[in-house]
C-alpha positions in Angstrom: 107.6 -3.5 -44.3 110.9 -3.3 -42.2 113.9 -0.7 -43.1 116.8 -2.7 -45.2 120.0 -1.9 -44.0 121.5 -1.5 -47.3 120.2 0.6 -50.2 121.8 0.6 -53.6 121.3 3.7 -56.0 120.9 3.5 -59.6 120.3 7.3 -61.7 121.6 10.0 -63.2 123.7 12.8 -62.6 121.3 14.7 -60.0 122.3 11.7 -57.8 125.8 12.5 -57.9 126.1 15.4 -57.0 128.9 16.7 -54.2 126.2 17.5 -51.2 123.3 16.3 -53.4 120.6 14.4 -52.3 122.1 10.9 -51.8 124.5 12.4 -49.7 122.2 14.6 -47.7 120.0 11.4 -47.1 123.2 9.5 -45.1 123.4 12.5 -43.1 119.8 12.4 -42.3 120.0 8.0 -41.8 123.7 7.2 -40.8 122.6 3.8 -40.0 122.1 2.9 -43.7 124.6 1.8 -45.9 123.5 3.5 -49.2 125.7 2.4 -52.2 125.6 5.0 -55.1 125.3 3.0 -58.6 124.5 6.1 -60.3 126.1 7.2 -63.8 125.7 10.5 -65.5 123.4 10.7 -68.8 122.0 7.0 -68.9 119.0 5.2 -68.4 117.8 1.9 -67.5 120.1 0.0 -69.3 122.7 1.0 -66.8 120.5 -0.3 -64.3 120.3 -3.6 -66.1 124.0 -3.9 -66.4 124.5 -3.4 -62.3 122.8 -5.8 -61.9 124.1 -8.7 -64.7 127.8 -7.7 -63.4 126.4 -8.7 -59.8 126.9 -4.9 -58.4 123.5 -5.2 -56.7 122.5 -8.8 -54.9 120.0 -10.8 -55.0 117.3 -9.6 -52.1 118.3 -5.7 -52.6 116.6 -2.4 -51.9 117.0 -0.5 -55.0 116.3 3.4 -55.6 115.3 3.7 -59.3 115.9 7.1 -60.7 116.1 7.1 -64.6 112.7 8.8 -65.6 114.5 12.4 -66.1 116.8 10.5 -68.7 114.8 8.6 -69.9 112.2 11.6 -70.8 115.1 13.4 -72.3 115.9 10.5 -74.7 112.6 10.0 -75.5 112.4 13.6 -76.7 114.9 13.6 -79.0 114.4 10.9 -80.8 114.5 7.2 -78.9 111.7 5.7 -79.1 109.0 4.8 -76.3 108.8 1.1 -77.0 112.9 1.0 -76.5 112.4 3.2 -73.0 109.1 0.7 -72.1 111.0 -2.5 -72.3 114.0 -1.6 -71.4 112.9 -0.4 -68.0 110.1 -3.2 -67.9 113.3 -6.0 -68.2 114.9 -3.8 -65.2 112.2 -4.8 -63.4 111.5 -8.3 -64.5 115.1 -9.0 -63.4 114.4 -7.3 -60.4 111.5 -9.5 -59.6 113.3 -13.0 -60.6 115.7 -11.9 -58.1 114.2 -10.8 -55.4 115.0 -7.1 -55.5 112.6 -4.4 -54.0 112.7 -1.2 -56.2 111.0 2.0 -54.9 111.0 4.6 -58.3 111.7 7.8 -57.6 110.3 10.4 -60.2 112.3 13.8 -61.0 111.6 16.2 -64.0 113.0 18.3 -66.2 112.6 21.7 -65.7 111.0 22.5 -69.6 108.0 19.9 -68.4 107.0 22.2 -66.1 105.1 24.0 -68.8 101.3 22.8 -69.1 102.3 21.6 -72.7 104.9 19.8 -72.1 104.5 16.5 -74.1 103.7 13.4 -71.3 104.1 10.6 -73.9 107.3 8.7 -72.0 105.4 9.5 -68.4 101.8 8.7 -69.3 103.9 5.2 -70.3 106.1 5.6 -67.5 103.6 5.9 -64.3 101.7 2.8 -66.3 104.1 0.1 -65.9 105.4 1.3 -62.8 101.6 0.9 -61.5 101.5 -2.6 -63.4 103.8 -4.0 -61.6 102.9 -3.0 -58.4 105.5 -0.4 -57.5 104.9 2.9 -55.4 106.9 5.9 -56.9 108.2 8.8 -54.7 106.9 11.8 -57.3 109.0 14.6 -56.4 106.7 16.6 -59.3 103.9 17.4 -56.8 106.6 18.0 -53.6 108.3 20.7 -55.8 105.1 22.5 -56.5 104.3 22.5 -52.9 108.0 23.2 -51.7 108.0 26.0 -54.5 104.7 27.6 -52.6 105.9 27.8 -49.2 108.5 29.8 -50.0 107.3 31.8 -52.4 109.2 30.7 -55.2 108.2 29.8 -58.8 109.3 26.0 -59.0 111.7 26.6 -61.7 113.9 28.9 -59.4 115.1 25.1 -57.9 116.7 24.6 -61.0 120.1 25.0 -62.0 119.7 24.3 -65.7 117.0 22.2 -67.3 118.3 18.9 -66.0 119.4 19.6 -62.6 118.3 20.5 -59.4 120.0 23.4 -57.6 122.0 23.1 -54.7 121.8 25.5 -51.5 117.8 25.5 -52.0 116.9 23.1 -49.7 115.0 21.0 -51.9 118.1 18.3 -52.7 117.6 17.7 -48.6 113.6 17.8 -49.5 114.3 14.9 -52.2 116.5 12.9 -49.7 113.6 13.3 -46.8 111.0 12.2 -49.1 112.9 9.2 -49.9 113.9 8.3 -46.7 110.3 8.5 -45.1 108.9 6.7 -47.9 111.4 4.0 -48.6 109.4 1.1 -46.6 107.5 1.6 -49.5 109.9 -0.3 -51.4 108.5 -3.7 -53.5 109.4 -6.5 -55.2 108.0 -5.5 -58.7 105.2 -8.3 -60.1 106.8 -10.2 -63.1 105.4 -9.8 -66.4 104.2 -13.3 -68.0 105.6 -11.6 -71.6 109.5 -12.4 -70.0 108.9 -16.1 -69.4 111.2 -18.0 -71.3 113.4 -15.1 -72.0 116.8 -13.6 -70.4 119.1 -11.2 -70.8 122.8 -12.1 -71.1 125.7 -9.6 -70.5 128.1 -10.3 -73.3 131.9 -9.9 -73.8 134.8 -10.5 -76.2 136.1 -14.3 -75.6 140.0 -12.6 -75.1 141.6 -11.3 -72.5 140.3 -7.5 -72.1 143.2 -4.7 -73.2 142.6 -2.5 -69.8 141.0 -2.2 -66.5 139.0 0.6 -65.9 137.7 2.3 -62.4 136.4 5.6 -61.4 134.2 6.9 -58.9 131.0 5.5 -60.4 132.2 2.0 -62.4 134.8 -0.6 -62.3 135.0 -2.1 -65.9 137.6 -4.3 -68.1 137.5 -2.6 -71.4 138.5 -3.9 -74.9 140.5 -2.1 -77.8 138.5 -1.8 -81.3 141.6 -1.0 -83.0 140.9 -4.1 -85.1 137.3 -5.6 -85.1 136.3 -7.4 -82.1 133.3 -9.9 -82.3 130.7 -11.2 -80.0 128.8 -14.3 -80.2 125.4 -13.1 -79.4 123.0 -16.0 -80.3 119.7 -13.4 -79.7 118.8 -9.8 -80.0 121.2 -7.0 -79.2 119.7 -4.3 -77.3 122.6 -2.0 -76.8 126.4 -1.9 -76.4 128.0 -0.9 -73.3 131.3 1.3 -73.9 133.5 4.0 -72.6 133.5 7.4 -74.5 135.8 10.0 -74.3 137.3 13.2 -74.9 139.2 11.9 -78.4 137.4 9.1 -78.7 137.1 8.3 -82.3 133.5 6.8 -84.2 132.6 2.8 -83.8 131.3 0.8 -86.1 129.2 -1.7 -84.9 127.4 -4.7 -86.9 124.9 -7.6 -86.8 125.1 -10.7 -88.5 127.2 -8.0 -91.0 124.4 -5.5 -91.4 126.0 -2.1 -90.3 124.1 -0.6 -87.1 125.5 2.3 -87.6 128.4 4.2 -87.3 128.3 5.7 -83.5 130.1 8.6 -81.6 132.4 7.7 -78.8 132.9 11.7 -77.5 131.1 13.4 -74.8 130.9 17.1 -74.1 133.9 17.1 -71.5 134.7 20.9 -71.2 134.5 21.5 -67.6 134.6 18.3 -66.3 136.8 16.2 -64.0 136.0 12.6 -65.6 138.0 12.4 -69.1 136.0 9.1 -69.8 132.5 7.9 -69.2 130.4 4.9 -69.3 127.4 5.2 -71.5 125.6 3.1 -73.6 124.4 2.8 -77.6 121.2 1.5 -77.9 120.7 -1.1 -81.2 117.1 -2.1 -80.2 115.6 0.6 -80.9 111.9 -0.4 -81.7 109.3 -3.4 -80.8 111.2 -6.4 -79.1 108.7 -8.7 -80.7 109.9 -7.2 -84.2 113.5 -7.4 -83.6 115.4 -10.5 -85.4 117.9 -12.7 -83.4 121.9 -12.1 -84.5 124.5 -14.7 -84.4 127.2 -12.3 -84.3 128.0 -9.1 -83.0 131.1 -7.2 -84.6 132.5 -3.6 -83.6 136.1 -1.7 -84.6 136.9 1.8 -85.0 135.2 3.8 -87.8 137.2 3.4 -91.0 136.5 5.7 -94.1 133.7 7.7 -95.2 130.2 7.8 -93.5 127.7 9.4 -91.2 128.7 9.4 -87.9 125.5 9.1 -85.6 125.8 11.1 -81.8 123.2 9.3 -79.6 121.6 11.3 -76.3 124.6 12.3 -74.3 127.3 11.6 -76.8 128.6 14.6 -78.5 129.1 15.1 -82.1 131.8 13.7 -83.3 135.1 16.0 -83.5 138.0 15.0 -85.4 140.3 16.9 -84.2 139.6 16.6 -80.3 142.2 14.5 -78.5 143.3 12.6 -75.4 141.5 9.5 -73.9 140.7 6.7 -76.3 137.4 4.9 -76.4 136.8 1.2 -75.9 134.3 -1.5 -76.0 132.6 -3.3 -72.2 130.0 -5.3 -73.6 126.5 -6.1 -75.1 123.4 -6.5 -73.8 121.4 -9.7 -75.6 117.8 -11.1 -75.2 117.7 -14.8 -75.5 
């Protein structure tokens, strides 16, 4: 299969990187346009949204890099059916529209170790094979990388989550991904979808702010007073900005408290102030979950537990600065 012109990025924070591996790869293939749809500490729902708020077109090449996230959620507490269908909608959408998707597989440096629990990639590799998909595994190229120079892999580590720069492995990663990116395919479509789709949901008002960073371009809404959604199916997650003060929200279904949910993120160190993530609400079987009418968030009010989801931070109450605010919802019709 021919060479697109135009690859589109979607990962986590080892794709960002200044003189990472995204970048080293346009060094090594200026005659591709690679656009970098990567955000820090999410999975594939972040995927999913680029793709509902039309950042990636129909008849793409997409680089899918989310199993190191994904693995760390998984490990602390979200469960594998969430992961599975949130990344086997990625795909479906992918193949409805025409998108080839070429996965490319890093790991975190504790699953190394020969005991390292391989629940969420036992899961992982089997859907990816379902539907038809060749994955760059940078697992085995590390090893090998590792041998030739006489290193123990985990020296190409800068912490558990990210690679190490000045190694040579980041231009390793981009290499292996530009050689193998013909192998790029339209994933197969899963008959369980048909009839189903995803909707990317807003507040019917004008939004309170416009939003844009380096990574995502957003109109946000203020939960100073409760906002609510029509939602007409099953919420999988809410898609919001957290920040450095940002103070709890309280979301709801039909009424039924979700939960009360952190809006901070460990910021100490780092240039962004305020981030994208989202706060997964479907966090079991699809097939089990029960359709909502509504959909209603505002700002924690009184007493309660105040839940920190992977890569929020727990809540501080006396942190301040930027405020957090409400993009949308994700719904399953």
């Amino acid at each position: 299969m021919s060479r697109p012109d135009t690859v589109y990025v979607v990962g986590g924070s080892n794709c960002l990187m200044t003189n990472g591996w995204v970048a080293q790869w346009s060094e090594i293939a200026p005659e591709l346009a690679v656009t970098n749809l990567a955000v820090g500490g999410s999975t594939s729902l972040m995927a999913t949204y680029r793709l509902l708020s039309g950042e990636i077109p129909d008849g793409a090449t997409v680089i899918w890099e989310y199993s190191l996230n994904e693995q760390t959620h998984w490990a602390v507490g979200q469960s594998l059916e969430s992961l599975m269908d949130n990344l086997a909608w990625f795909l479906e959408l992918a193949a409805r529209r025409d998108i080839r998707v070429l996965p490319l597989i890093f790991w975190n440096q504790p699953e190394l170790r020969a005991d390292a629990r391989r629940g969420y990639r036992d899961a992982m590799f089997a859907l990816i094979e379902a539907r038809g998909l060749h994955a760059v595994d940078m697992r085995p190229v590390l090893d090998e990388f590792a041998s030739k120079r006489g290193r123990m892999p985990g020296f190409f580590y800068s912490d558990p989550q990210h690679y190490k720069l000045g190694t040579g492995f980041p231009r390793r990663i981009a290499t292996a991904v530009n050689n193998r990116l013909g192998q790029a395919r339209v994933p197969v479509s899963d008959p369980c979808f048909d009839g189903s789709t995803l909707h990317l949901l807003r507040p019917d008002r004008a939004p309170d702010e416009r939003f844009e960073n380096r990574v995502i371009k957003a109109d946000l809404y203020a939960v100073d007073e409760e906002t609510t959604i029509r939602a007409d199916g099953k919420v999988i997650c809410a898609y919001v900005i957290a920040s450095e003060g940002g103070q709890p929200m309280t979301m709801r279904t039909d009424g039924r408290k979700a939960g009360h949910f952190s809006m901070q993120f460990p910021a100490e160190g780092r240039a962004l102030k305020r981030l994208m993530k989202h706060v997964v609400l479907l966090g079991g079987r699809r097939e089990d979950a029960a359709a909502a009418q509504e959909f209603s968030v505002r700002r924690k009010r009184g007493w309660g537990r105040v839940v920190a989801q992977t890569s929020f931070a727990r809540h501080d109450a006396g942190k301040t600065g930027e405020r957090e605010a409400l993009i949308g919802i994700l719904v399953e019709r």
